[in-house]
N, C-alpha and C positions, 0 to 999 in steps of 0.2 A: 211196377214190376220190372227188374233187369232183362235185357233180353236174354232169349235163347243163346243158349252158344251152336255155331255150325258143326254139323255134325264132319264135316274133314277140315282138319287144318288149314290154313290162307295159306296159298303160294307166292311167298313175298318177291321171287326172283325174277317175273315179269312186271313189276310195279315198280322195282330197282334198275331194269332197264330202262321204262319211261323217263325215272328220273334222271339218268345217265344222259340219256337223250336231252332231255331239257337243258338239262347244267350245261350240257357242251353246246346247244344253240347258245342258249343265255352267255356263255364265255367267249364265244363265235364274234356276236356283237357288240358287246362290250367293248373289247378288242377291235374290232372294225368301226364302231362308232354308226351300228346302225341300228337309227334307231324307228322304223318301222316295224323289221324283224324282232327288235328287241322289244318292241308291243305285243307284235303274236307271242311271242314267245315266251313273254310274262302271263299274258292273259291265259296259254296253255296251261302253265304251271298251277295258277289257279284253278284251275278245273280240274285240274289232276288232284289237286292237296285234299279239294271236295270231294273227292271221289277215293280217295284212301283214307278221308276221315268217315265217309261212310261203311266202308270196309270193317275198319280198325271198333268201330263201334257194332261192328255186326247187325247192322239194318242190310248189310248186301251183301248178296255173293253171286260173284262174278267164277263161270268157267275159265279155269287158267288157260284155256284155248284161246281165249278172246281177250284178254289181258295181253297173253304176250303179242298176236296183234299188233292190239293198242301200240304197245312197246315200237313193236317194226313202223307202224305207219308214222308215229311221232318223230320218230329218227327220219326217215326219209322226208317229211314236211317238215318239219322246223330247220333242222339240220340242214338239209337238200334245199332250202331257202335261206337258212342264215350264209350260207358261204359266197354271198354275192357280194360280199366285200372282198375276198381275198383273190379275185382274179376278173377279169373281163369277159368272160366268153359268156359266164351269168348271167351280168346283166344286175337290174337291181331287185331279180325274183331269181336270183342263183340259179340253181340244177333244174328250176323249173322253165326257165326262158333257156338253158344248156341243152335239155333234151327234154322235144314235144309231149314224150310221153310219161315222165313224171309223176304229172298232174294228174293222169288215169290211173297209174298205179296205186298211187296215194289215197285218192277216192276208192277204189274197187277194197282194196285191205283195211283202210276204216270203215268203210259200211260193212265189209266184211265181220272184223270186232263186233260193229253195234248190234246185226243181226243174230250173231251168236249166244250174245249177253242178252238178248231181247228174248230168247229161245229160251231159256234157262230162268229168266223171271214169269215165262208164262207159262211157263210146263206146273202143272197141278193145279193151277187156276181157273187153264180151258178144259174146257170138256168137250171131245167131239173126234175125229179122224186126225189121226195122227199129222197130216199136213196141215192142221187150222191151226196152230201155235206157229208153227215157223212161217205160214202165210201172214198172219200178223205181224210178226215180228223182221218179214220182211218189209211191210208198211211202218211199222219206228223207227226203221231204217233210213226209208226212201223220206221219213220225214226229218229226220235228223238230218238227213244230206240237204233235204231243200233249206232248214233250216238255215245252215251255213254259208248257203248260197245267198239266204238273202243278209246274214252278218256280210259277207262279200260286199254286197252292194249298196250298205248302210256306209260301209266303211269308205268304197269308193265316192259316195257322193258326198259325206261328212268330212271326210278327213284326206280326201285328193289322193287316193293311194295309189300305186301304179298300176297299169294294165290289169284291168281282169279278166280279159279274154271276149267280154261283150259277151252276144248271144249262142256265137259255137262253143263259145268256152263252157259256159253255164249252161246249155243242152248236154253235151258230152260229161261233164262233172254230173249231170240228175242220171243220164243213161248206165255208169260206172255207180255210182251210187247204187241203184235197184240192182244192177246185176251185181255187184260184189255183197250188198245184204241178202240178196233170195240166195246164192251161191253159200254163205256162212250159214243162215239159216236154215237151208232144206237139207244139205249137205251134214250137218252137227246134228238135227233131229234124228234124219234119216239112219243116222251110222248107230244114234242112242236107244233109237226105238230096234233097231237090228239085234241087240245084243239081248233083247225082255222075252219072255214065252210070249209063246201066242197067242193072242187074246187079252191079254196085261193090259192092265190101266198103266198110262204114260204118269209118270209120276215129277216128280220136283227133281228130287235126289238120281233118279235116270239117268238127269239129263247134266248134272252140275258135275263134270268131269274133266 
């Protein structure tokens, strides 16, 4: 049986940003000939194509809050890291060895995304006080972030990557992680369950805005 169609149209203008973002890292290092960055930055791409082939097939729907997100964070990390070819003050982790704090931004606005789109796949599934969907979906977050953390560290001991910051770096990346998803998700619930009568089942559709 074909699936359902979404009941609101895909907002394809934050998904066009991501990919804008990619193409100009990917052309970043082409261009500079780096080819670390042009790993991540491949490896993003893919997970992006999965993730609009999921879309496009309508198994997901993503709040275009957390999409465009995605969009910001992608540009600031790929981008913000591919341009460590084109000047020295970078380094060879770009805007991220440029300015300390980067890297916290980056983290807090994608777990930001995750937590948001985590809120919005669990709205009609849980049943219970309005805070246990986003409290969850703060926890897919805070895993998704550690997840990454340890792609970091696979990669640092496989493949000799540069610097990853050791144990402040990877504390401060999990601490930015939980607080930018509990922030996406308590904050996106909070505003969606705001606008329902009172006493209203929190619903799926509520929350995918």
């Amino acid at each position: 049986m074909a699936p359902e169609r979404p009941s609101t149209p895909v907002d394809w203008r934050p998904y066009a940003l991501t990919a804008v973002a990619l193409g100009l890292a990917i052309t970043l290092n082409a261009w500079t000939q780096n080819s670390l960055w042009m790993f991540y930055s491949l490896t993003g791409a893919g997970v992006f194509l999965v993730l609009v082939a999921l879309v496009r097939n309508q198994q997901l729907q993503l709040p275009s809050k957390a999409v465009w997100m995605v969009g910001v964070g992608a540009g600031l990390h790929y981008v913000g890291g591919s341009m460590a070819g084109l000047h020295r003050i970078g380094g060879p982790n770009g805007l991220y060895y440029a300015f300390p704090w980067w890297d916290n931004v980056v983290h807090f606005l994608g777990s930001w995304a995750v937590g948001v789109a985590a809120v919005a796949l669990l709205a009609g599934r849980v049943t219970g006080p309005w805070w246990l969907a986003p409290f969850l979906a703060t926890c897919v977050a805070a895993t998704v972030g550690a997840l990454v953390e340890l792609y970091e560290f696979v990669q640092f001991v496989t493949l000799g990557t540069v610097d990853q910051g050791f144990y402040t770096n990877t504390l401060l990346d999990l601490y930015y992680n939980l607080l930018g998803g509990a922030a996406g998700a308590f904050l996106y619930a909070r505003a969606s369950v705001a606008r329902l009568p009172e006493g209203a089942p929190v619903q799926a559709s509520a929350l995918r805005k």
